[in-house]
VEXTOR-925355 format. One record per residue (C-alpha): residue number from 0; x, y, z; residue in one letter. Coordinates in steps of 0.05 Angstrom, whole numbers, padded with zeros to 5 digits. Each point is the difference from the previous one (the first is absolute). Layout:
<sites>
SITE,num,xx,yy,zz,residuo
SITE,NUM,X,Y,Z,a
...
</sites>
This chain:
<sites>
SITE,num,xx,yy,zz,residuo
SITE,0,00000,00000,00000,x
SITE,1,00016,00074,-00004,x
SITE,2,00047,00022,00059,x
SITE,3,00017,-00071,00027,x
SITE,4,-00073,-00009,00005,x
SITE,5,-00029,-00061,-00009,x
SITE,6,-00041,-00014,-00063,x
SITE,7,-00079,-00011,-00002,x
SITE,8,-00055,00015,-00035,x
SITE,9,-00038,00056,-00006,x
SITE,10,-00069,00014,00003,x
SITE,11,-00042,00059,-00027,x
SITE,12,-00080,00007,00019,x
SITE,13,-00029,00039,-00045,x
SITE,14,-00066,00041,00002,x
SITE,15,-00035,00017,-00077,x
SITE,16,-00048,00065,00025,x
SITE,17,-00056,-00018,-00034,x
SITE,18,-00023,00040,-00067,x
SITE,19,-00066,00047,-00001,x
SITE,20,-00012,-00026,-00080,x
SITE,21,00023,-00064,-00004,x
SITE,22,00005,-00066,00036,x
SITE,23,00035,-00057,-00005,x
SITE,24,-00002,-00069,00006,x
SITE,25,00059,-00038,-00028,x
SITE,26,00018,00028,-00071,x
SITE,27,-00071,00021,-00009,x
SITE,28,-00029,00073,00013,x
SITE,29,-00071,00014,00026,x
SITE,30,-00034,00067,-00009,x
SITE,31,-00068,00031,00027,x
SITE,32,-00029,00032,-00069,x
SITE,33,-00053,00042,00016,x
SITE,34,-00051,00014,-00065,x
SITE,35,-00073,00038,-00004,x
SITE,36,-00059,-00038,-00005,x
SITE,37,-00016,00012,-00070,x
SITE,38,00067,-00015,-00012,x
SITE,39,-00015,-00073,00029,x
SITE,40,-00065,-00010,-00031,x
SITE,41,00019,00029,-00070,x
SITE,42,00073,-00020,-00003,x
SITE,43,00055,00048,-00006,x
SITE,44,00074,00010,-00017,x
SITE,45,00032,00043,00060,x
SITE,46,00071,00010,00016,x
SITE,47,00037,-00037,00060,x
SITE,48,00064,-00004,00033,x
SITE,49,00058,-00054,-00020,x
SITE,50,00080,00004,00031,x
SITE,51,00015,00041,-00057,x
SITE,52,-00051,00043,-00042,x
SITE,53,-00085,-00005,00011,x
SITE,54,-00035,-00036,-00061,x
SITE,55,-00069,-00008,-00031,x
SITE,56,-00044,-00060,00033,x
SITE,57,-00062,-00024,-00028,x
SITE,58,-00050,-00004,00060,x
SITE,59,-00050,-00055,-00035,x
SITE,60,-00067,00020,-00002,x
SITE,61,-00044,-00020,00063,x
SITE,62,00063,-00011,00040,x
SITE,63,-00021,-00011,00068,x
SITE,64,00040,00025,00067,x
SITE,65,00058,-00032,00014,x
SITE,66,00005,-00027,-00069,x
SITE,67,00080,-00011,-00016,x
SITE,68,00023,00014,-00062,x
SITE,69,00078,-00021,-00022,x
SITE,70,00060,00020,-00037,x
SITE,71,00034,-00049,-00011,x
SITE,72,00083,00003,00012,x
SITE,73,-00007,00076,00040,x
SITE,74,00015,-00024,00066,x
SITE,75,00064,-00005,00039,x
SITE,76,00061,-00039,-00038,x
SITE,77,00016,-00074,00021,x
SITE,78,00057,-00042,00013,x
SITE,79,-00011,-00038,-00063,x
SITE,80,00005,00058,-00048,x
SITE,81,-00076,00017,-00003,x
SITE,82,-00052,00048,00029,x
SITE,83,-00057,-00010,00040,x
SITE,84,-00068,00038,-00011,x
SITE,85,-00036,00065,00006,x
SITE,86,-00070,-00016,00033,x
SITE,87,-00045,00060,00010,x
SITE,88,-00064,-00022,00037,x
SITE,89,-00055,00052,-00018,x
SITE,90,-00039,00039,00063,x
SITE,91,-00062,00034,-00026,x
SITE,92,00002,00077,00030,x
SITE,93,-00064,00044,00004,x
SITE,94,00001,00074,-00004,x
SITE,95,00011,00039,00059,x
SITE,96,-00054,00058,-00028,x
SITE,97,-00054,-00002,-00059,x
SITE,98,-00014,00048,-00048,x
SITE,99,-00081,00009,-00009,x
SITE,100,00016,-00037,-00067,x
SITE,101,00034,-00054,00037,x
SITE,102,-00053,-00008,00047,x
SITE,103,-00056,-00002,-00058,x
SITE,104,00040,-00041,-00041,x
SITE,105,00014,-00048,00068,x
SITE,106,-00082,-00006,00005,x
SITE,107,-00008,-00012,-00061,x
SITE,108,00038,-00062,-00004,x
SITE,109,-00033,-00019,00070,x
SITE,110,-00073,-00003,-00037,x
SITE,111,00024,-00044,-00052,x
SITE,112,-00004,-00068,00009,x
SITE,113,00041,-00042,00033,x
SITE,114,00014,-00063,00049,x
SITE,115,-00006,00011,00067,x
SITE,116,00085,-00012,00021,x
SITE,117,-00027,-00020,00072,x
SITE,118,-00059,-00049,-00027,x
SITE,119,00057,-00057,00013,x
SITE,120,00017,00020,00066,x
SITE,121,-00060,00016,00035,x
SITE,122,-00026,-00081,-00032,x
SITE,123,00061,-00028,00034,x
SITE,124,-00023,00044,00064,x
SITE,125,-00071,-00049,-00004,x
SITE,126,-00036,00072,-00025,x
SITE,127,-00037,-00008,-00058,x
</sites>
């Protein structure tokens, strides 16, 4: 060892602060995208972060919350020589204020017709 000290091995511990975009697991990246409604119901192309420069992702129309969509090869590098992937998993945000257009255009769409979303749930509660 250095200084007539004797040699041994050395060990590190070492704390990664975690990210406020993306997370990891393994070579793979997870991110929260968050999209409008209409963007989810009608599809959309909006612009998200990568390690490097945002892109263009196709949200699919009717995309759901918590959908995932994938890049394929935009994660972290491996040991092999390849890349792991870019997941974003899609949150559905609501406005924080509505216009009076947004409002009418909101009750609009509430008058048309459509399945009740908590028909299943209040069955499986023995309501019917």
């Amino acid at each position: 060892g250095r200084n007539g000290g004797r040699r041994g091995d050395l060990y590190l511990r070492v704390h990664i602060k975690p990210d406020r975009v993306f997370r990891r697991e393994g070579a793979d990246l997870h991110v929260t995208l968050p999209v409008w409604p209409w963007e989810a119901a009608l599809g959309a192309e909006v612009l998200a972060p990568t390690l490097a420069d945002p892109v263009r992702v196709k949200v699919p129309p009717g995309s759901r919350a918590g959908s995932k969509l994938r890049l394929k090869g935009k994660g972290l590098p491996t040991a092999a020589g390849g890349r792991g992937d870019l997941f974003y998993t899609l949150q559905i945000v609501m406005p924080t204020s509505l216009t009076d257009e947004d409002r009418k255009l909101y009750e609009q769409l509430g008058r048309a017709r459509h399945p009740d979303p908590r028909a299943d749930l209040l069955l499986q509660a023995g309501h019917s």
